[in-house]
N, C-alpha and C positions, 0 to 999 in steps of 0.2 A: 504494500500500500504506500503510495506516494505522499509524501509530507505536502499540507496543505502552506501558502504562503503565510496566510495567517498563524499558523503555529511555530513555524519557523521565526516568524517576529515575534511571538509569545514568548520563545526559548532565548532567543538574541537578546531580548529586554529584560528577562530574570536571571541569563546567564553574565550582564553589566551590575547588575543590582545585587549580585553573590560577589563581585568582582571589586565591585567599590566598596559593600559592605567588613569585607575580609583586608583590603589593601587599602582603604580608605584615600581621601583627595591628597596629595602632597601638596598644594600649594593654594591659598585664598586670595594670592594677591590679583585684584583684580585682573592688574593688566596681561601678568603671565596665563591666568584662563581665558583672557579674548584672544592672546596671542597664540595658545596652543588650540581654543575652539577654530580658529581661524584657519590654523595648518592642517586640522583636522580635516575642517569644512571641505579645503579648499582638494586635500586628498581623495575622499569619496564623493566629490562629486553635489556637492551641495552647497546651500546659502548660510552664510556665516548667522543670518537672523533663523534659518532652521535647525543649526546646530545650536543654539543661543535657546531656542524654544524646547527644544529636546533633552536639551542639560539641566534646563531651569525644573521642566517637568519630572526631573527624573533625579534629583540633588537633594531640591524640595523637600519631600516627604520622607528621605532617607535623614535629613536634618530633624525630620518635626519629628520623627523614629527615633532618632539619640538624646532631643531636648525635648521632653514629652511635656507640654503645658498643662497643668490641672484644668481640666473640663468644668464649662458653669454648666448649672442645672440644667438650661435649655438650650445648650450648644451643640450641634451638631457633627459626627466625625467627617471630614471634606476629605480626608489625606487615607485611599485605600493601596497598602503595599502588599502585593502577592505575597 
C-alpha cells in the first residue's frame, strides 16, 4: 500500500517536533533565525514568509509545551501538539 501525501507530511511534521523536542533550538537570536530561515527557504524551494509561517506555527506551541501558563476558568486550550 502506497503512503498517502498526506501522511507523509503527518510523519515529516512529528518527525521535526521529536527532533526539536530532543535537540532543542540553539540559537534565539533573532537575526541568526531569519538568517538561517532564509538559507533554508531559499534551499527547498520556498518563501522566506513560508518558512517564517511554518517555524512560527511549529516553535509556538513547543514553547507554550515547556512554559505551560496556568489556565483561567474559562480559557480555552488553542495550542494542540500530537
Amino acid at each position: 500500500m502506497a503512503m498517502t501525501e498526506a501522511r507523509r507530511n503527518e510523519i515529516a511534521y512529528l518527525y521535526i517536533l521529536a527532533k526539536i523536542r530532543r535537540e532543542g533550538v540553539s540559537s534565539l537570536n533573532p537575526n541568526n533565525i531569519k538568517r538561517e530561515l532564509g538559507n533554508s527557504a531559499k534551499e527547498v524551494g520556498i518563501t522566506i514568509e513560508e518558512a517564517m509561517e511554518f517555524t512560527h506555527n511549529l516553535v509556538l506551541p513547543l514553547i507554550k509545551e515547556a512554559f505551560p501558563m496556568p489556565k483561567e476558568e474559562n480559557e480555552s486550550e488553542d495550542v494542540h501538539i500530537p
